[in-house]
C-alpha positions as CSV (number, residue, x, y, z in Angstrom):
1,X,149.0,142.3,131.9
2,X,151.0,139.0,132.0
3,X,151.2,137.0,128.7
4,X,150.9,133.7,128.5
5,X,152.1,133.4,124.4
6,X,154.9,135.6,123.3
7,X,155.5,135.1,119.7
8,X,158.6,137.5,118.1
9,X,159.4,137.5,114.3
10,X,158.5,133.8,113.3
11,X,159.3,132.7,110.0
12,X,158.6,129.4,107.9
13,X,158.7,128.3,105.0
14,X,158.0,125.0,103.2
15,X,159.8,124.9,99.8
16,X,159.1,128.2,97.7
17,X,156.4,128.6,99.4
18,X,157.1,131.4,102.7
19,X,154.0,130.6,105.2
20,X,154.7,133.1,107.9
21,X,156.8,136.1,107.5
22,X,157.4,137.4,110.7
23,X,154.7,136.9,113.0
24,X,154.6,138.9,116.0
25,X,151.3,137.5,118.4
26,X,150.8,138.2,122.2
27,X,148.3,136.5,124.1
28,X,147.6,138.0,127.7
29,X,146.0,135.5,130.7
30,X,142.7,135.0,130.9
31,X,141.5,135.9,127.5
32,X,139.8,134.0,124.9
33,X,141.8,135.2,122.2
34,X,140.7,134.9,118.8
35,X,143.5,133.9,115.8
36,X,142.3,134.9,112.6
37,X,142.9,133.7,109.1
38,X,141.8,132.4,105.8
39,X,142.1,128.7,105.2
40,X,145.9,128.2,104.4
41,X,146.8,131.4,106.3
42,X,149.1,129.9,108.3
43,X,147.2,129.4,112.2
44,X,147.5,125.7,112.0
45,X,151.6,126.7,111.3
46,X,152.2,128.7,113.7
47,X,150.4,126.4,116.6
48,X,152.9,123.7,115.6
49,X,155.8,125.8,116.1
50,X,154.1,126.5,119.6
51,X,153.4,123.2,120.2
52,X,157.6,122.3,119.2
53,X,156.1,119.8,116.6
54,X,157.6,121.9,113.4
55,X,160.8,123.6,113.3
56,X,160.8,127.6,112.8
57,X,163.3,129.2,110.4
58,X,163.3,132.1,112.4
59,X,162.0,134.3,115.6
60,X,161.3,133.0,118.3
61,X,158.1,131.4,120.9
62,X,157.5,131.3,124.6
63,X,155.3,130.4,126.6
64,X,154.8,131.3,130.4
65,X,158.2,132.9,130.3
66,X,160.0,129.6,128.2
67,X,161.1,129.2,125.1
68,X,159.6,126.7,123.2
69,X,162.5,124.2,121.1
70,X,161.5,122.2,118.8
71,X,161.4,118.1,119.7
72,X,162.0,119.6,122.9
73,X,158.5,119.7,124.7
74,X,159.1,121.1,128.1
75,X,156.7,123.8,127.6
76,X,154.1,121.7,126.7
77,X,153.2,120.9,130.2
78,X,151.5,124.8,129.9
79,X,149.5,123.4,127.1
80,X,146.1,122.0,126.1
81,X,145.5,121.1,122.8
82,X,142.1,120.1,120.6
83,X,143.5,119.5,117.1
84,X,140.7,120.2,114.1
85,X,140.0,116.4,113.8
86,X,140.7,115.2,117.1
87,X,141.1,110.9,117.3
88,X,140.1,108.7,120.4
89,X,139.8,105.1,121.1
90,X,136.1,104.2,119.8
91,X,135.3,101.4,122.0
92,X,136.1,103.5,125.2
93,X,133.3,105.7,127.0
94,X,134.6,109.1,127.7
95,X,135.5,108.6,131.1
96,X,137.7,105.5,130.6
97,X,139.4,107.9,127.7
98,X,140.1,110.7,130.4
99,X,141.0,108.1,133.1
100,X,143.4,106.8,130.4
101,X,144.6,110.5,129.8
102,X,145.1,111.4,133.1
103,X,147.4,108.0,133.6
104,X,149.7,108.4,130.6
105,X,150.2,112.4,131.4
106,X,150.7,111.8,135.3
107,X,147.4,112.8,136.6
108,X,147.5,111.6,140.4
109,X,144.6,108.9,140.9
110,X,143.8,110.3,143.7
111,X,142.3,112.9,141.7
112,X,142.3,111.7,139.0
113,X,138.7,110.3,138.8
114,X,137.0,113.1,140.6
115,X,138.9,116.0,137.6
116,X,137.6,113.3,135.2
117,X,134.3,113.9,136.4
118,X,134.7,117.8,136.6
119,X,135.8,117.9,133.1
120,X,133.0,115.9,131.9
121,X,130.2,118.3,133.6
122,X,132.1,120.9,132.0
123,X,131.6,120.0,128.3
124,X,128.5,118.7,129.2
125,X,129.4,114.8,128.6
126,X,128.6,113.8,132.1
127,X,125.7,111.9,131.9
128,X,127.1,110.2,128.4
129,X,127.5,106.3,128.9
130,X,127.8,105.2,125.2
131,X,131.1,104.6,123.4
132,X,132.8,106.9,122.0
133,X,132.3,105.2,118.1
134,X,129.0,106.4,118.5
135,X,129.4,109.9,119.4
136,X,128.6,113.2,116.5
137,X,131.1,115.5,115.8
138,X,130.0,118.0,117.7
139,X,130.2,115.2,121.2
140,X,134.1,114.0,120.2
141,X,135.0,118.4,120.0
142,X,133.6,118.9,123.9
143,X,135.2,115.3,124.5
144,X,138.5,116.7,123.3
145,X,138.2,120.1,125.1
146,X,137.6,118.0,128.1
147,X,140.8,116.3,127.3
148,X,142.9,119.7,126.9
149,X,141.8,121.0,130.4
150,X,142.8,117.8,132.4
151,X,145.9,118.6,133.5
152,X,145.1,122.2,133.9
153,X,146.8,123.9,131.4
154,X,148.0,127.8,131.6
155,X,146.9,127.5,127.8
156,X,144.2,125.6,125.8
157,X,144.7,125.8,122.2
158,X,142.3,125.0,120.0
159,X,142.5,125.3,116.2
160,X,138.9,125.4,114.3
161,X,137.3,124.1,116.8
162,X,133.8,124.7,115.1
163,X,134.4,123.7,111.9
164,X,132.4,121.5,110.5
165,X,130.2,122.0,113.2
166,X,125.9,122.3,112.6
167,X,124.7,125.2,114.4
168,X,124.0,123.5,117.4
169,X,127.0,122.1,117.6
170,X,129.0,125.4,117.2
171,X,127.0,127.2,119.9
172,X,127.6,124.0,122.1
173,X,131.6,124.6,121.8
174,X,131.7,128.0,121.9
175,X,129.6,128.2,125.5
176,X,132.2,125.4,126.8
177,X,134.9,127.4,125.8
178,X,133.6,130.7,127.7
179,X,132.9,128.3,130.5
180,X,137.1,127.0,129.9
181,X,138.0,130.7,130.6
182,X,137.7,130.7,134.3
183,X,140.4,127.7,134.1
184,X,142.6,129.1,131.4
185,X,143.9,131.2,128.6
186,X,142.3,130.2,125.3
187,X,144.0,130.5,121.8
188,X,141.0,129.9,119.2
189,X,141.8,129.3,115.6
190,X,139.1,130.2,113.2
191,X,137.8,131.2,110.1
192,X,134.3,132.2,110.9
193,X,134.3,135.6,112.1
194,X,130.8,135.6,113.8
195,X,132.4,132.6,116.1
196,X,134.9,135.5,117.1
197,X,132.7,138.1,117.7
198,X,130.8,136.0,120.1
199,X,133.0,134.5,122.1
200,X,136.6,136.5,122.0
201,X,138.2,139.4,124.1
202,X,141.4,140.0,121.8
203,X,141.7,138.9,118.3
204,X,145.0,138.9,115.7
205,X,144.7,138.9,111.7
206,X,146.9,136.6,109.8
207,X,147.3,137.8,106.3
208,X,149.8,137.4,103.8
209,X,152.5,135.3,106.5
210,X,152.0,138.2,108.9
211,X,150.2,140.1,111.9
212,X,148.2,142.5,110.9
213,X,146.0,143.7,113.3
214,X,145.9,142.8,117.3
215,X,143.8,144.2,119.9
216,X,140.4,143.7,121.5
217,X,137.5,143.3,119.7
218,X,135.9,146.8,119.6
219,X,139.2,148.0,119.1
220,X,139.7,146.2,115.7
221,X,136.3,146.6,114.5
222,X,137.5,150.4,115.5
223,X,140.0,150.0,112.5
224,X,137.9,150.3,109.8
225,X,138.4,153.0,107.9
226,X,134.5,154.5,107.3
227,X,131.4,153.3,108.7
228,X,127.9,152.6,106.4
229,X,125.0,154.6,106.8
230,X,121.2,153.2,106.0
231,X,118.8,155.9,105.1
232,X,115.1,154.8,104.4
233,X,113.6,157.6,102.5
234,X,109.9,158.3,102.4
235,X,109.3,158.2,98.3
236,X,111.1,156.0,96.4
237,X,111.7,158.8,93.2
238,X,114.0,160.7,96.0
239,X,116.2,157.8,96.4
240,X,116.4,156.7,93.2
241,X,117.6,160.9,92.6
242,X,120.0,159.9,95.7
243,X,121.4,156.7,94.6
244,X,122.1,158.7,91.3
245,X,123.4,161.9,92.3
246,X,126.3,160.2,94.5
247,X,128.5,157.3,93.8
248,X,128.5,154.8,96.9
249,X,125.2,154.0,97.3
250,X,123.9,150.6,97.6
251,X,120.1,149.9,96.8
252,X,119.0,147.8,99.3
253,X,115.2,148.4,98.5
254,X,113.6,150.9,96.4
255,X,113.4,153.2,99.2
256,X,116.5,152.4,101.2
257,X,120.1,153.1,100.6
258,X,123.1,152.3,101.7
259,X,125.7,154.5,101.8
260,X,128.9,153.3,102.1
261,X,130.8,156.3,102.7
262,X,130.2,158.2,106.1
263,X,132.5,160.8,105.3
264,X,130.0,162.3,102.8
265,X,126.8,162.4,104.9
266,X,126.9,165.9,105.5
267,X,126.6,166.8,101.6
268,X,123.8,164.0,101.2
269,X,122.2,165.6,104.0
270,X,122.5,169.1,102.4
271,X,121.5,167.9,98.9
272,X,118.4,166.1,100.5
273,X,117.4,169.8,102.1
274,X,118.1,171.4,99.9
275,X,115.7,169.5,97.5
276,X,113.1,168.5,99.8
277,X,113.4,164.7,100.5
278,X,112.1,163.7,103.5
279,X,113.3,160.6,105.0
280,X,112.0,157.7,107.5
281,X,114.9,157.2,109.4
282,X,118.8,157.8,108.8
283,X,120.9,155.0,110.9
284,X,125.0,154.5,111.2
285,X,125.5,151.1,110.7
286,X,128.5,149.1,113.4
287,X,131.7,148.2,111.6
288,X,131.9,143.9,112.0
289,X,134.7,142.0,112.2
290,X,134.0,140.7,108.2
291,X,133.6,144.3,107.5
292,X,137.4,145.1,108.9
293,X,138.3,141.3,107.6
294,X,137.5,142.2,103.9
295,X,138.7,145.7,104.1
296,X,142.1,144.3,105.1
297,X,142.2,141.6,102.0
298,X,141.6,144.1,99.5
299,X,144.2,146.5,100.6
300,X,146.6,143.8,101.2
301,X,147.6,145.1,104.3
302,X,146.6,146.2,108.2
303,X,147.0,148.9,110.7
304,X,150.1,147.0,112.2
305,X,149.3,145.9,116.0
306,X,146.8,147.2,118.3
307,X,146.8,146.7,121.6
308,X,150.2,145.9,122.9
């Protein structure tokens, strides 16, 4: 599968303070790929260095096959970018903005009114007459995807896109995004896990200045080292014997428990024969993406990369 972001062994540092150590990221075409990280984890960093704003102390970043320098832009003509708080002209409506766009990146005007247009259906703006000072949050993120995907990137970068955002507003980005796939590759910078799990093909977790897990979705939830089980017992004395006859057990109500650890099922499942507890229903819970997210933070370390 081609990539469209190659990122090998990149390194910065700002004072004492080492921000990435190393980070090794491949984003293939046609994905939207999901860049994980705590606030201050170093995503916003290491889009800089993509974008050739910030110098890197080491390693090295292409994209579609180029290297990426730093002043030195050339690759950004690949790139589409919506920063976190993006900025506009207030007194313009959005399609004087995008005309205006399209004129000071070289848009041809003979197309340049009818992309406008297309760009504006696609976030949804198209019917939007009022200036932009007026416009939520939520209206000035689609706005700025819109933006991105004029000059038809091979890469739309995005970093938290959603944050910020009321529920509404977040589902409202996230469709336009899945909509942005058919046009390009999407790098999506987030915190919010559930935002991921939703919308993403591939994912990578930033931790500690470094990669440490890469693959598709199902694959990294596939990472997690045990699975919970839920059993629902029929009398609440039996679970109570349960919950204290084996460590691991969560009481979720006086009846159910969750047990953390799968690999022990088989000698719960003995004991409870063995001593006559019948149960309602015994159910293997699916590993999430905050499951394998806090598993990773308190080992202080991943699996490496998936997926390559």
């Amino acid at each position: 599968m081609t990539s469209v972001l190659e990122i090998s062994g990149l390194k910065k540092s700002f004072g004492e303070k080492k921000v990435l150590q190393g980070v090794d990221l491949t984003v293939p075409e046609k994905k939207v790929f999901g860049f994980v990280g705590r606030n201050g984890a170093g995503k916003t960093t290491t889009m800089k260095v993509t974008l050739g704003l910030l110098a890197a102390d080491a390693g090295e970043v292409s994209v579609c096959g180029e290297t990426v320098h730093y002043g030195n832009t050339k690759t950004n003509r690949f790139i589409g970018y919506l920063p976190d708080v993006p900025e506009y002209y207030s007194f313009m409506t959005a399609m004087e903005y995008l005309k205006f766009c399209g004129e000071i990146t070289g848009l041809p005007s003979n197309e340049s009114k009818g992309r406008c247009e297309e760009m504006l259906r696609l976030v949804g703006l198209a019917d939007e007459k009022h200036r932009i000072k007026g416009y939520s949050r939520g209206m000035k993120q689609r706005l700025g995807i819109a933006q991105a995907l004029l000059g038809r990137p091979k890469l739309l970068i995005c970093d938290e896109p959603t944050s910020a955002l009321d529920p509404l507003g977040r589902k409202e980005i996230l469709d336009v995004l899945v909509a942005a796939k058919e046009e390009t590759t999407i790098l999506f910078s987030t915190h919010v896990l559930s935002d991921v799990e939703h919308i993403c093909d591939e994912m990578a977790l930033l931790n500690d200045g470094k990669i440490v897990m890469q693959g598709s979705i199902e694959e990294v939830k596939s990472k997690r080292r045990s699975n919970a089980v839920e059993i629902q017992l029929e009398r609440e004395a039996d679970a109570k014997t349960l919950a204290g006859t084996f460590g691991g057990f969560q009481v979720i109500k006086p009846e159910v428990l969750l047990l953390k650890d799968a690999a022990v099922v088989s000698d719960v499942l003995r004991f409870m024969a063995d001593h006559d507890m019948p149960f309602v229903r015994m159910e293997k819970q699916e590993a999430t993406l905050e499951d394998v997210f806090m598993e990773v933070l308190k080992s202080g370390s991943g699996n490496g990369k998936e997926g390559k």
